[in-house]
C-alpha positions in Angstrom: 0.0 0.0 0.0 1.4 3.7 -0.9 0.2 6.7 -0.1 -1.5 9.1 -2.7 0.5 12.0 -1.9 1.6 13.2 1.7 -0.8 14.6 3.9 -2.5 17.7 2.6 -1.6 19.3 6.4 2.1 18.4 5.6 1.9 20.5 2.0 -0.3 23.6 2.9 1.8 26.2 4.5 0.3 26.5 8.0 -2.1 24.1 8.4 -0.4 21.6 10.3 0.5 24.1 12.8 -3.7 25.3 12.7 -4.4 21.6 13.7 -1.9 21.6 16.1 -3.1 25.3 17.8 -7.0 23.4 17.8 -5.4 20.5 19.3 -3.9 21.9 22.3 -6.9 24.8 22.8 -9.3 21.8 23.4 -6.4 19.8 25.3 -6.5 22.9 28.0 -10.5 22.8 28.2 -10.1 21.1 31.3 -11.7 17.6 29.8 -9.6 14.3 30.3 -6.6 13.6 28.3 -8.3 10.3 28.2 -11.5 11.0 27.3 -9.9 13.4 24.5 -7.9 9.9 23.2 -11.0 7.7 23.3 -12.9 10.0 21.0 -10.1 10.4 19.1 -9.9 6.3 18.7 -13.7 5.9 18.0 -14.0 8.2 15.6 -10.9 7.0 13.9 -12.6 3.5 13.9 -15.9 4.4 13.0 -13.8 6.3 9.6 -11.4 3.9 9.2 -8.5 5.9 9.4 -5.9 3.2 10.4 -3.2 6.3 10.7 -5.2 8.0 13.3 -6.1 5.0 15.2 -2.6 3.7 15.4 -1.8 6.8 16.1 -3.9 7.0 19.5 -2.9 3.8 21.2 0.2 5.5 22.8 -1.5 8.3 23.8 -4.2 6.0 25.9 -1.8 4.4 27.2 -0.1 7.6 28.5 -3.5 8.6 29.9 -3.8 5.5 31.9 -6.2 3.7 29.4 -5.7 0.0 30.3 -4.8 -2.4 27.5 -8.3 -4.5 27.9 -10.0 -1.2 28.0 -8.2 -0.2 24.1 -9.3 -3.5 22.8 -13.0 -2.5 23.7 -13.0 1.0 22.4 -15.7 -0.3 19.5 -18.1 -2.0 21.9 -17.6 0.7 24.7 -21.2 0.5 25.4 -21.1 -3.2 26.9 -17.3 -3.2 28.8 -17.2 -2.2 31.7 -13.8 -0.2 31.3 -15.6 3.4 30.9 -17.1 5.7 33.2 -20.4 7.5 32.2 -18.9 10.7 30.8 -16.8 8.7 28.9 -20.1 6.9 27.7 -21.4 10.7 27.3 -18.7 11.6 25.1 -18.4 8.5 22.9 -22.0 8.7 22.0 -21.9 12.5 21.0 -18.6 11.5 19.4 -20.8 8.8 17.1 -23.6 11.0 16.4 -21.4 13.8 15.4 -19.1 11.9 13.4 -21.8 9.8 11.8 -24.7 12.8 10.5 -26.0 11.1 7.9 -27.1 8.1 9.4 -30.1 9.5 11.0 -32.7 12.2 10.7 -31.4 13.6 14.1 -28.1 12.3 13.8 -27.3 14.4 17.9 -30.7 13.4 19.6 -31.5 15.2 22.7 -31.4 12.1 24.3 -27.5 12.1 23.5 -27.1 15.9 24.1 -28.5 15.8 27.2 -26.7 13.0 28.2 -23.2 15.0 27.5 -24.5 17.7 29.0 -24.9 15.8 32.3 -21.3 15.4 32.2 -20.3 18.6 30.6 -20.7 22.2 31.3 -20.5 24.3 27.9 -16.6 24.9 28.0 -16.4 21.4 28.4 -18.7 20.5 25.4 -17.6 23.3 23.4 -13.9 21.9 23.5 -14.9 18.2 23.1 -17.2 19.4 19.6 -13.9 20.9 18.1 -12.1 18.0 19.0 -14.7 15.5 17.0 -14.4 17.4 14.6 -11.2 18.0 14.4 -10.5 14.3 14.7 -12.9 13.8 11.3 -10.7 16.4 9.5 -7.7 14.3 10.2 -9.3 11.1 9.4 -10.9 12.3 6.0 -7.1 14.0 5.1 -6.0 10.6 5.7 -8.0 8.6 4.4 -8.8 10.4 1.3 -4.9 10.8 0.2 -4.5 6.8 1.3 -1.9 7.7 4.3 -0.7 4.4 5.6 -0.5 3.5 9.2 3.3 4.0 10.4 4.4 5.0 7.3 4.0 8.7 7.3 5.3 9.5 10.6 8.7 9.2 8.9 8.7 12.0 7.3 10.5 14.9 9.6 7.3 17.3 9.6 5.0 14.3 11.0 7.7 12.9 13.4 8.1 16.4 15.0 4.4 17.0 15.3 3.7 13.7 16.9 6.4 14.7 19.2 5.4 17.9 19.8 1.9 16.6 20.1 3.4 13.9 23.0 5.0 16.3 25.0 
């Protein structure tokens, strides 16, 4: 498998740094590193971007995410790993990232839900970071990225490390 070209954030002057800026502005919202990196690994499933879910397994781990608990991501509503914001967030994070699936595609019933868990700061930052997550999935996806393989260039390796730190 090759990629189509590199990542369209790699090529466009600025962009990569734009993601990176919307990355850490909802990283300082207060909400869970681990929450942020189990809506970052769902949504990455449910698009089948094998970059970006690759890419969030050391990042969980970091947060504390136990390995049973990565495995289970997919069928989070029946393990036991998550608590009920986590639940809250996964199921805005499905709705939001899948819209054309439904005529509602965010229900009240999942709104309110989040919002049991989440004052507006808190939702505000975790919206931006679904859909930021979808922007990186649909670059990657779209240009054929391959898991592993474009972290080697020097712009990717040092905005996963900048990312890390």
């Amino acid at each position: 498998m090759q990629a189509r070209m590199k990542n369209p954030a790699l090529i466009v002057p600025g962009a990569l740094e734009a993601l990176q800026t919307l990355a850490k502005t909802a990283q300082k919202s207060g909400l869970p590193k681990r929450t942020l990196e189990l809506v970052h690994l769902r949504v990455s499933q449910i698009n089948g971007c094998s970059v970006c879910a690759e890419m969030s397994l050391p990042f969980l781990q970091k947060a504390g995410q136990v390995d049973k608990g990565l495995f289970l991501v997919s069928a989070w509503r029946d393990a036991p790993y998550f608590t009920d914001a986590e639940r809250a967030a996964l199921a805005l994070s499905e709705a939001a990232t899948r819209l054309s699936d439904r005529t509602d595609p965010v229900s009240d019933e999942i709104w309110n839900q989040a919002t049991r868990h989440y004052d507006e700061g808190a939702l505000a930052a975790l919206i931006l970071w679904i859909g930021m997550t979808n922007l990186w999935n649909r670059l990657n996806v779209t240009t054929r990225q391959v898991a592993g393989e474009w972290v080697k260039s020097p712009e990717a390796r040092a905005a996963v490390e900048k990312a890390v730190a």
